[in-house]
ZAFIMAR-414303 format. One record per residue (C-alpha): residue in one letter; residue number from 1; x, y, z. Coordinates in steps of 0.5 Angstrom, whole numbers, always signed. Example, Ala and Ser with C-alpha at 12.3 -4.5 7.8 and 13.67 -1.06 7.14 Angstrom:
% residues 2
 residuo num     x     y     z
       A   1   +25    -9   +16
       S   2   +27    -2   +14
This chain:
% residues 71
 residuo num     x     y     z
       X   1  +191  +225  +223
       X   2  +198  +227  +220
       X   3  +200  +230  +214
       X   4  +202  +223  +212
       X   5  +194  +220  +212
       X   6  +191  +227  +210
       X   7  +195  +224  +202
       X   8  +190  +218  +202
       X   9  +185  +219  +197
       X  10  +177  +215  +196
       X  11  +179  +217  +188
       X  12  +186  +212  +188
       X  13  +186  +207  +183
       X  14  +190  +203  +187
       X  15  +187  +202  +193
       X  16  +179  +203  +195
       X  17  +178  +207  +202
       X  18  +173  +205  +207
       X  19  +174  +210  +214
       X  20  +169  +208  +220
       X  21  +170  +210  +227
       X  22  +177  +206  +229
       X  23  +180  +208  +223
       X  24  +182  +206  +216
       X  25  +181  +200  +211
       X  26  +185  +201  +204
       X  27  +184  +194  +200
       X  28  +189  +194  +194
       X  29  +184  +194  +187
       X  30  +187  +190  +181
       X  31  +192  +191  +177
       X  32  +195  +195  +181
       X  33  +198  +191  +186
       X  34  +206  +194  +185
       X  35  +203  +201  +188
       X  36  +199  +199  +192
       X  37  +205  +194  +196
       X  38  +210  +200  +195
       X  39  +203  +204  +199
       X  40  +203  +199  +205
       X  41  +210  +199  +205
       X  42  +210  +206  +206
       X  43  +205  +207  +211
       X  44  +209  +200  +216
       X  45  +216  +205  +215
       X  46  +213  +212  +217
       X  47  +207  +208  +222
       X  48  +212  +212  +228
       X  49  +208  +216  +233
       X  50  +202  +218  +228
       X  51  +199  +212  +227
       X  52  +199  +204  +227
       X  53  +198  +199  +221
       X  54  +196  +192  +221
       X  55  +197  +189  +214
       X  56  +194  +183  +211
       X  57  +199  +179  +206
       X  58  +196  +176  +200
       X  59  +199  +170  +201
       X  60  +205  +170  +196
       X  61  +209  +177  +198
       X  62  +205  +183  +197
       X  63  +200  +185  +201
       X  64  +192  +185  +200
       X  65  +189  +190  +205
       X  66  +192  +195  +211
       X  67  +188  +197  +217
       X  68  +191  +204  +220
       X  69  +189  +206  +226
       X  70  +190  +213  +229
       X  71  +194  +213  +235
């Protein structure tokens, strides 16, 4: 993993963390949907040769959960 990656938490109020074999789940908590959009943001703009992000929109213009997958 990058060093980009190695900066997610399991303790951030803004997202909860879940890992398995394949890669990385961040689902956005509540009430605090403004960093965790800038979060998914980040991670589609640095995504480059480290890893792949497939964000999951909320439906109206953020987003509600981001799958990374290591490359």
């Amino acid at each position: 993993m990058g060093r980009f990656l190695d900066r997610l938490s399991r303790d951030d109020p803004a997202y909860e963390l879940t890992a398995s074999d394949d890669g990385y789940t961040l689902i956005g908590r509540a009430g605090h949907e403004d960093e965790f959009n800038e979060l998914a943001r980040d991670l589609i703009d640095n995504a480059g040769n480290e890893f792949v992000v497939l964000p999951s929109s909320d439906g109206q213009v953020g987003y509600e959960r981001v799958f990374i997958i290591p490359i």
